[in-house]
Kinemage of the C-alpha trace (Angstrom):
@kinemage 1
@onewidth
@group {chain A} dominant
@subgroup {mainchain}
@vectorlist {calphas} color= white
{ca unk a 1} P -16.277 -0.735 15.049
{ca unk a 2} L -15.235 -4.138 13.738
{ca unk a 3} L -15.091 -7.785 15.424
{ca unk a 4} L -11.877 -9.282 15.615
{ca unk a 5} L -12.545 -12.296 12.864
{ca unk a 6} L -16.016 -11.612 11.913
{ca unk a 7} L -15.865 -12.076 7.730
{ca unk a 8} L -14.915 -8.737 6.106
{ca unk a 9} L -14.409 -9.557 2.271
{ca unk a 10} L -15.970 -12.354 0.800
{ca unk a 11} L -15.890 -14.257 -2.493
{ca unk a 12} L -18.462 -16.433 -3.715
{ca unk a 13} L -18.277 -18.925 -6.542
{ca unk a 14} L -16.293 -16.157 -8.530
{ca unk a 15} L -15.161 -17.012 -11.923
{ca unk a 16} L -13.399 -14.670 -14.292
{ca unk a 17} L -12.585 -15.239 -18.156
{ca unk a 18} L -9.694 -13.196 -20.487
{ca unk a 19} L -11.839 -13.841 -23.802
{ca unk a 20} L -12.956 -17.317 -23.796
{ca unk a 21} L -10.136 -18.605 -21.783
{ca unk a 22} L -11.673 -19.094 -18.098
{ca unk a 23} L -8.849 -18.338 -15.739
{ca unk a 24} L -10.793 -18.478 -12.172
{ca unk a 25} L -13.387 -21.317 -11.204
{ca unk a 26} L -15.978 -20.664 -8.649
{ca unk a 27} L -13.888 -19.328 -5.806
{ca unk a 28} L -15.334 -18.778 -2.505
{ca unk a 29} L -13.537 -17.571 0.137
{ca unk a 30} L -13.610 -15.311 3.662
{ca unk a 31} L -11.175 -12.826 4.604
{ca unk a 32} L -11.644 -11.665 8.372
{ca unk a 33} L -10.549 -8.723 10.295
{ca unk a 34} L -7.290 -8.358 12.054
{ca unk a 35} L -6.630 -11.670 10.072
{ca unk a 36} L -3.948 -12.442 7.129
{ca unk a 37} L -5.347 -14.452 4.323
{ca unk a 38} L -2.827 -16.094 2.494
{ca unk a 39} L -3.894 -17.396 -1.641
{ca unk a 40} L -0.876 -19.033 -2.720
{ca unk a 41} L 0.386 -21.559 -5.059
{ca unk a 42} L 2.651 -21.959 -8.362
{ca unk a 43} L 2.533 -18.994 -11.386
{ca unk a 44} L -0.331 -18.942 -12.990
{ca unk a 45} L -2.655 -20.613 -11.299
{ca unk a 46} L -4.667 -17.368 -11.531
{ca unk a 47} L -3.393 -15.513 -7.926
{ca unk a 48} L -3.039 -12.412 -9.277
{ca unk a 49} L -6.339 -12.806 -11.454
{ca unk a 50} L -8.326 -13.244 -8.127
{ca unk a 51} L -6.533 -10.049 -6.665
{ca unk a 52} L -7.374 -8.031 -9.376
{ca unk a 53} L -11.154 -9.317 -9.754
{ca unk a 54} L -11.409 -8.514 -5.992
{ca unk a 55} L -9.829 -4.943 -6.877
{ca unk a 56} L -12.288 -4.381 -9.417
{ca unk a 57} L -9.648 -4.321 -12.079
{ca unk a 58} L -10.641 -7.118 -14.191
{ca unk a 59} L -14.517 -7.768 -14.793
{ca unk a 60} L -15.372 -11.518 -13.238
{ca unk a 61} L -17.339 -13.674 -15.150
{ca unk a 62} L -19.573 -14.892 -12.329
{ca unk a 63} L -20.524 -15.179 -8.760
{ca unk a 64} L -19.501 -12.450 -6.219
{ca unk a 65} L -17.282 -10.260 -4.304
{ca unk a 66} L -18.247 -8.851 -0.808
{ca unk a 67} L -17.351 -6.229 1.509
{ca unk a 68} L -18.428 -5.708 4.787
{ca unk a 69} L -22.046 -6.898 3.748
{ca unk a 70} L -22.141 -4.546 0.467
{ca unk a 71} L -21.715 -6.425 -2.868
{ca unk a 72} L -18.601 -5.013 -4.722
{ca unk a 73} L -19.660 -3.909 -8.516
{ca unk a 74} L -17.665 -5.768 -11.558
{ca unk a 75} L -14.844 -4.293 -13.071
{ca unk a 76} L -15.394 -0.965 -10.899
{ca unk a 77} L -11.692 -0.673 -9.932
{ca unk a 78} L -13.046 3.028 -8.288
{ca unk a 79} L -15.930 1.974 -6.287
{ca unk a 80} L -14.449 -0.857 -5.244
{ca unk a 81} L -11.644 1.782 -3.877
{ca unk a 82} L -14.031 4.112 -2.439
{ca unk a 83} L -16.310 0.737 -0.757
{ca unk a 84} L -12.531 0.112 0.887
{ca unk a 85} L -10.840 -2.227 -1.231
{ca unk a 86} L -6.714 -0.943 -0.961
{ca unk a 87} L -4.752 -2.941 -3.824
{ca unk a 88} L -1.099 -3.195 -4.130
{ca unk a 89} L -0.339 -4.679 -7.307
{ca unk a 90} L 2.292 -6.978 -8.450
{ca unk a 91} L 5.543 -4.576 -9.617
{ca unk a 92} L 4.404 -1.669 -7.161
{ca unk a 93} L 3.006 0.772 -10.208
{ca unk a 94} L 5.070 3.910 -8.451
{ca unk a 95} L 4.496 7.140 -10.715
{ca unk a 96} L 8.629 7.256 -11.693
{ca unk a 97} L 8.425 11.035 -12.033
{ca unk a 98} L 6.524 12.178 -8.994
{ca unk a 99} L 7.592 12.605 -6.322
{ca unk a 100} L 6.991 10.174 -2.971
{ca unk a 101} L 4.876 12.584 -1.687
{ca unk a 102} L 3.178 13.028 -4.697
{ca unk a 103} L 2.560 9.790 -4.966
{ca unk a 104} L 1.190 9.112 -2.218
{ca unk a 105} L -1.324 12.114 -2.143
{ca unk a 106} L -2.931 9.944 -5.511
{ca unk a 107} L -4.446 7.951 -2.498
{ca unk a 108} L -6.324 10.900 -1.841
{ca unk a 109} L -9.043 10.343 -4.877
{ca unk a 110} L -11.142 8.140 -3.096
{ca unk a 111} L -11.093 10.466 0.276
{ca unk a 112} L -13.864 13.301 0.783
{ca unk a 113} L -11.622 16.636 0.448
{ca unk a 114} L -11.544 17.226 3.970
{ca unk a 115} L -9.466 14.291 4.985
{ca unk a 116} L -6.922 14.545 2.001
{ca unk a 117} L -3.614 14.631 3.895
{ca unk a 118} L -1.132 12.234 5.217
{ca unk a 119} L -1.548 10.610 8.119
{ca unk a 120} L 1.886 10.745 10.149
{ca unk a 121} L 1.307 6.902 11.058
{ca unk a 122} L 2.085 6.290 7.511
{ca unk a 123} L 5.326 8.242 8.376
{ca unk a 124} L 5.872 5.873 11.448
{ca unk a 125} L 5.180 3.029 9.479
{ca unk a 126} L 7.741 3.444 6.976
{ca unk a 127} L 10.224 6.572 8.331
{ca unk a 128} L 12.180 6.149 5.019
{ca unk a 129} L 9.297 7.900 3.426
{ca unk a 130} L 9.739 10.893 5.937
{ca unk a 131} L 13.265 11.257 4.806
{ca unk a 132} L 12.647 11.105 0.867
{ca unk a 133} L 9.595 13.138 0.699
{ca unk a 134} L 10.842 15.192 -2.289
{ca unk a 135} L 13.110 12.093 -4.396
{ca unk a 136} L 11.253 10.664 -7.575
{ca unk a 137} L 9.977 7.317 -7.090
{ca unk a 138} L 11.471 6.427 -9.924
{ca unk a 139} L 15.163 7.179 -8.349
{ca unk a 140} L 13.928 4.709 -5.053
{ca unk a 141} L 15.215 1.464 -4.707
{ca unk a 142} L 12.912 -1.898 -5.506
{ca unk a 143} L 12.182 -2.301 -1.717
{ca unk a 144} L 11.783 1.374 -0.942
{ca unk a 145} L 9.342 1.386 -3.721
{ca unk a 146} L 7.601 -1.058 -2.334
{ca unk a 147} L 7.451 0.509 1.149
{ca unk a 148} L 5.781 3.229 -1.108
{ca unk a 149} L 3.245 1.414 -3.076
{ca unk a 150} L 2.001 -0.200 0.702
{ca unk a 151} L 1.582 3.126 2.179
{ca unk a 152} L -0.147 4.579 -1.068
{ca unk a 153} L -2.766 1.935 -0.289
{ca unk a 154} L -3.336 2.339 3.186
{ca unk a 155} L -4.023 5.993 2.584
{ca unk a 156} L -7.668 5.518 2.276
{ca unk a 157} L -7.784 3.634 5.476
{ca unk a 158} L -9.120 0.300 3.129
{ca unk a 159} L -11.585 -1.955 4.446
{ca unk a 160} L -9.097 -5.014 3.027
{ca unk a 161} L -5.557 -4.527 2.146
{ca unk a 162} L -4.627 -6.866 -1.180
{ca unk a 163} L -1.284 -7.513 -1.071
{ca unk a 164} L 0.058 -9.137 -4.110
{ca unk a 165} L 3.627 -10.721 -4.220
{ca unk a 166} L 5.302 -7.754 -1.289
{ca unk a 167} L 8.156 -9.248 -1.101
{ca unk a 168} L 8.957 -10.108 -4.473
{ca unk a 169} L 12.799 -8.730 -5.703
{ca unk a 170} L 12.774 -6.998 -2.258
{ca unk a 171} L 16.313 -7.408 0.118
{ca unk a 172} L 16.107 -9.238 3.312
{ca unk a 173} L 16.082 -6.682 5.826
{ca unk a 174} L 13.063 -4.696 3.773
{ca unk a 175} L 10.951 -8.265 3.886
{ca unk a 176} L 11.474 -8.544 7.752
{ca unk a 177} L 10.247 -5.290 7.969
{ca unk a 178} L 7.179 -5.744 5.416
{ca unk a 179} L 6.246 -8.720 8.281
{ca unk a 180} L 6.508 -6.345 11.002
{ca unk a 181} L 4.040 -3.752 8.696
{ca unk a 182} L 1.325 -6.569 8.243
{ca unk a 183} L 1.613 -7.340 11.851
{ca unk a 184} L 1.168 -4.011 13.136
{ca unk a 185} L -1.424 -3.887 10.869
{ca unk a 186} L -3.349 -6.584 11.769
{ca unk a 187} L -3.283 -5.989 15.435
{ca unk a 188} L -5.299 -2.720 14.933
{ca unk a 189} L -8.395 -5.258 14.112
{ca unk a 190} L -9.860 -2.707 11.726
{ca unk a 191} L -9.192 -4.414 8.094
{ca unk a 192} L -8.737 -7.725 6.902
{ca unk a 193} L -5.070 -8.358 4.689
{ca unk a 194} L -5.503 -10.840 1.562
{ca unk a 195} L -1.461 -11.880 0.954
{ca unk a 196} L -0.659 -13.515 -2.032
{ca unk a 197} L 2.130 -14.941 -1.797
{ca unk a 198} L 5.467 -17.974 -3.111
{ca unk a 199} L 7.981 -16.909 -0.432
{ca unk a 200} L 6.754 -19.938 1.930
{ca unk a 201} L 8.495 -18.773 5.169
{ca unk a 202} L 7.493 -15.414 4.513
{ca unk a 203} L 3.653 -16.658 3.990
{ca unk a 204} L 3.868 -19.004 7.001
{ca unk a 205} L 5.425 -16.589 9.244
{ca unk a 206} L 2.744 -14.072 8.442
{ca unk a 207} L -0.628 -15.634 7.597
{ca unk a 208} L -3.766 -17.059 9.713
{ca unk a 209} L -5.238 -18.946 7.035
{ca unk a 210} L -4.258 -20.540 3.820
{ca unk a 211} L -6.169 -21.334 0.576
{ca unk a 212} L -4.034 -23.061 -2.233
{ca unk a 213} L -4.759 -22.611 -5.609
{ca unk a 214} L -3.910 -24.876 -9.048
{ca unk a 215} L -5.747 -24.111 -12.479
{ca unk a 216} L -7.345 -21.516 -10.851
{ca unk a 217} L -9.292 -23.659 -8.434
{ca unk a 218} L -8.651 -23.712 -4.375
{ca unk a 219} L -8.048 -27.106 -3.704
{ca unk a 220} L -6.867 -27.012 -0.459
{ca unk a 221} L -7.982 -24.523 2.691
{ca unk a 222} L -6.412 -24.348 6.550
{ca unk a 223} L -6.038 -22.613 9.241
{ca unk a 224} L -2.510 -21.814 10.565
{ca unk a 225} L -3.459 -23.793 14.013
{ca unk a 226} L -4.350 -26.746 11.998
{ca unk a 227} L -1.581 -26.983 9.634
{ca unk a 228} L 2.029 -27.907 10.946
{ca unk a 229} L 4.282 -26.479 8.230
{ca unk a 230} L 5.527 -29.654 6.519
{ca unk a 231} L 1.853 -30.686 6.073
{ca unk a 232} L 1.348 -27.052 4.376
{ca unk a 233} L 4.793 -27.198 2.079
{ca unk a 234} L 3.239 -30.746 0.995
{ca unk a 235} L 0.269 -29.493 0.197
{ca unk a 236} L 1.715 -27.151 -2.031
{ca unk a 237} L 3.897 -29.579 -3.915
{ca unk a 238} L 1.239 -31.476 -5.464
């Protein structure tokens, strides 16, 4: 049983490096439950970088990554998955030739045998996934994809849900209803949601907290209630 914003994933002081090029600079950070933490800011300012050192898919060069009061290894993209960490990457990664069903049972790997099946909440979640059960991923449109890549993550029941540009390519209709996902997911109080994010009304809309990144640095941190959203858009324009 978790409490409704008590810290779930936390960064500290977390740097990461490709080669000698250091990309992230001693972020520190708290992600609560039944919260939306929004990282935003221009390209490559090293979003997806943090995303992926939280996922365990790029080894950090320092500092730390925590989940629910267990230290996340580095570069362990599987334990991290197992400790709860449920990643949807940038560009979805659907398996083009499997099937939707099939793809989502590769969620299954980090679930003891004997809870390896779908959960019909992911069904009610996204009912277009009911009706293409046996279509190829790779024959699904970008936002249906999408809708996919979500529920592949939130097959494992994840501690934190890393959501890394959703809406990116993705019709209007299918964003509205990625908002309506995170909020039904948040209301359940029993993960924390890390959105990164450059759709601003989409981000505003949707978050509880804020942390702006340039040159891989946060420079600038808020809560929603303290922020009005011209103060937040200006912010993000220096």
């Amino acid at each position: 049983m978790f409490i409704w914003g008590a810290p779930m994933l936390e960064t500290n002081d977390l740097s990461l490096k490709y080669g000698q090029s250091q990309i992230l600079h001693d972020i520190t950070l708290t992600a609560p439950v039944g919260q939306v933490t929004c990282v935003t800011g221009t390209n490559g300012v090293g979003k997806t970088s943090l995303l992926k050192a939280i996922a365990g898919r790029h080894p950090f060069y320092s500092g730390s990554v925590t989940l629910d009061g267990t230290g996340l290894p580095s570069g362990q993209a599987t334990l991290s998955a197992k400790a709860g960490v449920g990643y949807v990457p940038q560009g979805r990664e659907v398996f083009a030739v499997m099937t939707v069903e099939e793809n989502l049972e590769t969620g299954f790997a980090c679930l003891p045998r004997d809870q390896r099946k779908i959960p019909d909440d992911i069904y009610d979640l996204f009912p277009v996934l009911a009706e293409m059960k046996s279509r190829r991923g790779g024959d699904l449109s970008g936002g249906q994809q999408q809708q996919l890549s979500i529920a592949r993550a939130l097959i494992a029941r994840p501690k934190v849900l890393l959501l890394d540009e959703p809406t990116e390519g993705i019709q209007p209709n299918i964003i509205q209803m990625i908002g309506r996902t995170i909020d039904v997911l948040r209301s359940r109080g029993d993960m924390a949601i890390i959105l990164v994010e450059q759709n601003f009304e989409f981000a505003y809309a949707n978050s509880d907290h804020f942390h702006i990144m340039q040159r891989g640095a946060i420079t600038k941190s808020m809560a929603k209630s303290d922020a009005k959203r011209d103060t937040l858009l200006a912010a993000l324009a220096l």
